[in-house]
C-alpha positions in Angstrom: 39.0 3.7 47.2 35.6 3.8 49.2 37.5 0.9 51.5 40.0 3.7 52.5 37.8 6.6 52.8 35.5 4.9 55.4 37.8 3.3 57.6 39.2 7.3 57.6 36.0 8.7 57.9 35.3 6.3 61.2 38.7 7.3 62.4 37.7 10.9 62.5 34.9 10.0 64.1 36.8 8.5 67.2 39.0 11.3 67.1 36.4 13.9 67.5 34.5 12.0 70.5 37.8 11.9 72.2 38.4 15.5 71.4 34.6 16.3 72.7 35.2 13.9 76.0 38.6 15.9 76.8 37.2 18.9 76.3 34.3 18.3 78.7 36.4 16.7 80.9 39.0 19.6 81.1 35.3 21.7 81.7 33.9 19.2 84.4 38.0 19.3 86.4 38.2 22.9 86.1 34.7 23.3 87.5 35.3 21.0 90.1 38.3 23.0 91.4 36.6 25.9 91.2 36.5 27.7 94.6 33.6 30.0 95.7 33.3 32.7 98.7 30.0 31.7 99.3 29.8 30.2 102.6 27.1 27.3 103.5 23.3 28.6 103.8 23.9 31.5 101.7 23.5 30.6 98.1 25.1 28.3 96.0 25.8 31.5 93.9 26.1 34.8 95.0 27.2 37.4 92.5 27.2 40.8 91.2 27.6 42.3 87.6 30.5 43.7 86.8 29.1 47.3 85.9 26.5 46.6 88.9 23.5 46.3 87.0 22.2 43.2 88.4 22.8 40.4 91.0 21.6 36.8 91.8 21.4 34.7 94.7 20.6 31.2 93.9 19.9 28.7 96.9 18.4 25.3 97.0 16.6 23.5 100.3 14.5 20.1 100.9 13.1 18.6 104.1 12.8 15.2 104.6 10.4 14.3 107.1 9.0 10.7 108.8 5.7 11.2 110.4 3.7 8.6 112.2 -0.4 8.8 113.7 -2.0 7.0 116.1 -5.8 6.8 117.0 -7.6 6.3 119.9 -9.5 3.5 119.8 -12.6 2.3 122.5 -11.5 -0.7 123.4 -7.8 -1.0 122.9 -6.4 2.5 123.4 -4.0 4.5 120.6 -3.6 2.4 117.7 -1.2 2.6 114.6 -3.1 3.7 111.8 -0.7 5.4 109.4 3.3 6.3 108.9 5.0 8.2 105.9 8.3 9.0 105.1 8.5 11.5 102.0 10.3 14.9 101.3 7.8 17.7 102.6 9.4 20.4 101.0 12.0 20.7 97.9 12.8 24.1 96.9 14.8 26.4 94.6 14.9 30.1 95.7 16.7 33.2 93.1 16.8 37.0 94.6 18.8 39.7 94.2 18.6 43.0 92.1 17.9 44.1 88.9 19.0 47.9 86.9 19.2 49.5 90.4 19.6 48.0 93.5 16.1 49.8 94.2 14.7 47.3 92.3 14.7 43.7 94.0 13.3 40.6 92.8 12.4 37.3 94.3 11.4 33.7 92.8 11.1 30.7 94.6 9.9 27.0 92.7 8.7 24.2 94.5 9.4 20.5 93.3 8.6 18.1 95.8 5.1 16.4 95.2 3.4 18.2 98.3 4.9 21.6 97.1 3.3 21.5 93.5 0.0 19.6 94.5 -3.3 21.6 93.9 -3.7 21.3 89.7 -7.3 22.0 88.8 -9.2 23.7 86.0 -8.9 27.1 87.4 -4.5 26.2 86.9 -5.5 25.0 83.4 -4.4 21.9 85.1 -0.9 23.0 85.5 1.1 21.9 89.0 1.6 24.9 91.2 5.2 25.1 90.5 5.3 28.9 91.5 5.3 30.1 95.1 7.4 34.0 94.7 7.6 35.8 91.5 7.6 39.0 92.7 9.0 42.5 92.2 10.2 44.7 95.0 10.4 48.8 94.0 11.9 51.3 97.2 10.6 54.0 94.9 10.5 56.5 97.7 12.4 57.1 101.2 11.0 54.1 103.1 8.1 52.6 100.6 8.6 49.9 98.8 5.9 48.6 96.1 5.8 44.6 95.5 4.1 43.2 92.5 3.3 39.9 91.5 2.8 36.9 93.7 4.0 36.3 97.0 2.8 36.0 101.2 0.3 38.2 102.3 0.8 40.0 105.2 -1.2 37.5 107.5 -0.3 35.5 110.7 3.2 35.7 111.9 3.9 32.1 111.8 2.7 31.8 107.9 4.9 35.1 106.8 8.0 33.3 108.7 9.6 31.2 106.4 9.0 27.6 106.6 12.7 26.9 106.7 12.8 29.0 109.6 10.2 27.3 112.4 11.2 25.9 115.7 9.1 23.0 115.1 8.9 21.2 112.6 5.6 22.7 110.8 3.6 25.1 111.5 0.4 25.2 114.4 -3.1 24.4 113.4 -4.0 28.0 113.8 -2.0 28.4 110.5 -3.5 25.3 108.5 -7.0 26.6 109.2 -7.2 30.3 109.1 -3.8 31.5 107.1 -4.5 33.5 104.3 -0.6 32.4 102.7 -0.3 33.4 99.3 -1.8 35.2 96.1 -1.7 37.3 93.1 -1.4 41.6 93.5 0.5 44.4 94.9 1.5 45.4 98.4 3.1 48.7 99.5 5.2 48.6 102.9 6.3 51.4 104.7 8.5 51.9 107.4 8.1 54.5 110.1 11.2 55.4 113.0 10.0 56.9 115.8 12.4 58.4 118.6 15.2 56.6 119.3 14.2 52.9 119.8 10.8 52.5 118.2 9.6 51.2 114.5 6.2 51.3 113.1 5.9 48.9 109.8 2.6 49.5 107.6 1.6 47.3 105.0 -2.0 47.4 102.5 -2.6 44.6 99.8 -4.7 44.5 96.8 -4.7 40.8 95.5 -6.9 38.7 93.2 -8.3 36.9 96.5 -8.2 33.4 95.1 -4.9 32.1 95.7 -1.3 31.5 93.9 -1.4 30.1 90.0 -4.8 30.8 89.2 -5.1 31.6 85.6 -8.7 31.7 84.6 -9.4 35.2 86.1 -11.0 36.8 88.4 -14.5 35.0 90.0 -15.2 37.0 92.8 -14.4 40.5 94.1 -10.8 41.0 95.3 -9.0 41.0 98.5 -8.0 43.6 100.8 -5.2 43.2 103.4 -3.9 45.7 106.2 -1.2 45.1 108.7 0.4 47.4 111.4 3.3 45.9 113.5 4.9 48.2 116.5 8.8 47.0 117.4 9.3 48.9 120.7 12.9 48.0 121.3 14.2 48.0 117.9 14.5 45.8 114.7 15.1 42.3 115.6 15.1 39.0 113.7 11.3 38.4 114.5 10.2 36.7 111.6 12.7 33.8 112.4 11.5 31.5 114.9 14.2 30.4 117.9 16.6 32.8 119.9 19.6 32.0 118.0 20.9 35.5 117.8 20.9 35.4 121.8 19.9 39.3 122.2 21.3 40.8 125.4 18.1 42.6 125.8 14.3 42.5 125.2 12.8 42.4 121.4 9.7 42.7 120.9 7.4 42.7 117.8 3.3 43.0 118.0 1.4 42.8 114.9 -2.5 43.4 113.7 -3.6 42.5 110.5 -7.2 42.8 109.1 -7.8 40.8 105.8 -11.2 41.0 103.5 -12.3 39.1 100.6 -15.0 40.7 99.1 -17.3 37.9 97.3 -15.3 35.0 97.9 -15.9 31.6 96.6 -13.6 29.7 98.5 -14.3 27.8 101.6 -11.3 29.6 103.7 -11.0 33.3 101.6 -8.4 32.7 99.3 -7.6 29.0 100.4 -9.3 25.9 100.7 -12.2 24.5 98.0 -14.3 26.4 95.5 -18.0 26.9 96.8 -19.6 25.4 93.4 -23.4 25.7 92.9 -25.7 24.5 90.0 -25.2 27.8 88.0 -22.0 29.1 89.4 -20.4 30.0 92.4 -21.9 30.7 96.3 -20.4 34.2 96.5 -20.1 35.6 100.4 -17.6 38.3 101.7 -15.5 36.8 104.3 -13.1 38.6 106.8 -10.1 37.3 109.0 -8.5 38.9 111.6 -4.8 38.1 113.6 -3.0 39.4 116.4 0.7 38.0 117.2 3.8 38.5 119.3 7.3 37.8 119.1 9.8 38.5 122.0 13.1 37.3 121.9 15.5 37.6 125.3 19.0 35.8 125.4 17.8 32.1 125.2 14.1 32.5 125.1 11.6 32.7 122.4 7.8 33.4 122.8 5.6 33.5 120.0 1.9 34.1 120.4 -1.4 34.2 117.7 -4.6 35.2 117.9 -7.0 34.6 114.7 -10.7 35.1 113.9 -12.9 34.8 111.3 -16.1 35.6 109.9 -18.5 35.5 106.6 -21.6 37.3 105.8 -23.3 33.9 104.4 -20.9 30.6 105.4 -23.0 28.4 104.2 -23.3 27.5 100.4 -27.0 27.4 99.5 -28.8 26.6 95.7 -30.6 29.0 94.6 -33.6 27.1 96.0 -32.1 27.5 99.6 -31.0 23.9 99.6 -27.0 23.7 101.4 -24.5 22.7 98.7 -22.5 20.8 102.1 -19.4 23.6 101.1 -19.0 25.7 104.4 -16.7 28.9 104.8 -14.3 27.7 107.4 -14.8 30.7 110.7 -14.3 31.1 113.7 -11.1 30.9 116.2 -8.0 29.9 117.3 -5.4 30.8 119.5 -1.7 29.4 119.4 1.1 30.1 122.0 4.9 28.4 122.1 8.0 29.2 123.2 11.3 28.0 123.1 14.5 27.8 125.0 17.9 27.6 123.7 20.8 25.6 125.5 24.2 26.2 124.9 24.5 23.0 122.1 22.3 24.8 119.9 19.9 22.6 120.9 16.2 23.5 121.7 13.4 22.6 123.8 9.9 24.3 122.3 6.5 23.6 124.0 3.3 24.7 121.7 -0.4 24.9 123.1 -3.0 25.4 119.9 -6.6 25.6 120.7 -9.3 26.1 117.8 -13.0 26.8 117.8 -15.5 26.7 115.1 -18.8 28.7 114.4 -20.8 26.3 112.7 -21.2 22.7 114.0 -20.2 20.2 110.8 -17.5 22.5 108.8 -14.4 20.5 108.1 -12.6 21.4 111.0 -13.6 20.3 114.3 -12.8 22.1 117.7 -9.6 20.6 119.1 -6.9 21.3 121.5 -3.2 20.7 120.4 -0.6 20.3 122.8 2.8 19.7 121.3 6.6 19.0 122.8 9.6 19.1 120.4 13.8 19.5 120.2 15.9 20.6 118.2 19.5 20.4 116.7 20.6 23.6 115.4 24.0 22.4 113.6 24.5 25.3 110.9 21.4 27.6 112.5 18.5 27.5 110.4 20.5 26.0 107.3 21.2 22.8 108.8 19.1 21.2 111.4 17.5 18.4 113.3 13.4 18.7 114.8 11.2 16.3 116.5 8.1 17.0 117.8 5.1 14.6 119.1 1.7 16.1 119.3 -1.8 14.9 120.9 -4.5 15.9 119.6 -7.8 16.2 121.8 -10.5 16.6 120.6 -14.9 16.8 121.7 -15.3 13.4 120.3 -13.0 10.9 121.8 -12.6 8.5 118.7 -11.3 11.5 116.9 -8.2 11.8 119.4 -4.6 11.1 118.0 -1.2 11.2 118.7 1.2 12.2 115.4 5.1 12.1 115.9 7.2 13.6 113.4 11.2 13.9 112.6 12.8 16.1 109.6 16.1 16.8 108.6 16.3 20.6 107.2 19.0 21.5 105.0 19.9 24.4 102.7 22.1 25.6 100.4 
């Protein structure tokens, strides 16, 4: 009896992994002639509730990117001292609307090793996973309230999406004095005046210590201000290259004025805690920018002006001994612009020039001079950039030369 019973009960076995493999293949066909209306670069789903309650937008984009340095050496000129190939950037991206479409949210994950990198104590060791969760309210005519975690109103060039540069990163005005992003609430306003012109106001209150930290608060906070005057109308300026080929003049100018009241990092809410024997050097540190964008049929100009300044940059003991942390100040300017052929391809020359206060900080003065092209094949969504840059710099052993190439490509 128990002969014919498991020989059956095996059988029945078989039978139900076949049934489970047809049914997940029938799934896995009819999934695979699915057909979307979502076109390339705008989500790879894009879809609204039935009763209108909600969307989503779901998107995906990496960067792959080959970079190669070379040094200046004394006796034998530039020498190869490093190259890399890795993916820069890898990142999933959800928006849309939730109850009302008043109510807008935005998420966006990093996954490649350079996005998540930054784990410490003050993350409870965590990788930084998040870059946007935040909340978007037009509770009012023209204001909108944001909470939760996303840009600061800052530079130009660090608001514009990365995905969206004409080179292929961003200048070293950014990497030194950007104030990118943190924890808080922002209100933005909009203001039309006359016919042409458009007045944009925006005011932060954030944690002033950067995305992801979870162990609270260990200085004062941060306060932001922008003001940005568009004297020709709205425009796409917070997308690098003339790709919309306007027929006339745009034209954006923005001011922003950032304070960190008792920071403890080395550049306000970025760079490297300021540790002391019993604690934290505490200082108040303030950053100032001025940019441009103009935008006329095939041209693109795009200029930055940043400056900044702390009550007490240097960490000290308590016995007036320097801890070697300094707050990063003083200034840089960064100018480029780009022309657009009829290919899509582009030609960009950059010029960055940076100037510190206080001899032995951890960025020296330097001068930046960068040539690049690129293939715009799908716009933004799909596209080529090289670039070569030499960097010159007070001390000639500290002279380099760093070529880079990346593939950009989103979903």
């Amino acid at each position: 009896m128990f002969q014919i019973i498991k020989p059956i009960k095996k059988l029945m076995k078989i039978q139900y992994f076949f049934l489970i493999f047809f049914l997940l293949a029938a799934g896995f066909q009819g999934s695979a002639q699915d057909i979307t209306e979502s076109t390339f670069g705008n989500g790879i789903i894009n879809s609204v509730a039935k009763d209108s309650s909600f969307s989503i937008k779901f998107g995906a984009r990496f960067q792959a990117l080959y970079a190669a340095d070379w040094r200046d050496s004394e006796f034998e000129g530039f020498e190869s001292e490093s190259s890399n190939i890795l993916i820069r950037r890898a990142r999933l991206k959800f928006g849309g609307f939730a109850y009302s479409p008043k109510l807008e949210y935005k998420i966006e994950l990093g996954l490649s090793n350079r996005d998540i990198a930054g784990a410490s104590e003050f993350t409870e060791g965590a990788p930084m996973y998040i870059f946007d969760a935040v909340l978007k309210w037009n509770f009012y005519e023209n204001f909108v309230l944001w909470a939760g975690q996303a840009k600061l109103p800052g530079n130009r060039e660090r608001v514009v999406s990365s995905g969206d540069l004409q080179l292929v990163d961003r200048s070293l005005l950014n990497s030194r004095f950007n104030i990118d992003r943190d924890l808080g609430i922002q209100l933005h306003h909009k203001t039309f005046l006359g016919r042409n012109v458009i007045v944009k106001e925006i005011f932060a209150l954030s944690q002033g210590e950067g995305r992801n930290v979870v162990t609270g608060n260990l200085g004062g906070h941060q306060y932001t201000g922008r003001l940005e005057v568009l004297p020709f109308g709205e425009f796409k300026d917070y997308r690098e290259a003339a790709l919309e080929r306007y027929q006339t003049p745009k034209l954006s100018v923005g001011v922003t004025y950032d304070y960190n009241d008792d920071a403890v990092k080395t550049r306000s809410n970025m760079g490297e805690y300021m540790f002391t024997e019993n604690g934290f050097h505490q200082t108040d540190i303030s950053t100032f920018f001025a940019d441009f964008m103009f935008k006329y049929k095939a041209l693109s100009i795009l200029g930055e002006f940043a400056h900044r300044d702390a009550e007490n940059p240097i960490a000290r003991e308590e016995d007036g001994m320097p801890t070697g942390a300094i707050v990063n100040t003083g200034n840089s300017i960064n100018l480029q612009g780009g022309y657009l052929l009829d290919n899509n391809i582009e030609f960009v020359g950059r010029f960055t020039n940076v100037q510190e206060d206080i001899p032995g900080s951890r960025f020296p003065n330097q001068n930046q001079y960068t040539l690049g092209v690129s293939k715009y094949i799908s716009n933004h969504k799909l596209k080529v950039q090289t670039d070569i840059s030499f960097n010159d710099n007070p001390e000639p052993e500290m002279n380099h030369i760093m070529y880079r190439l990346q593939i950009d490509f989103h979903l």
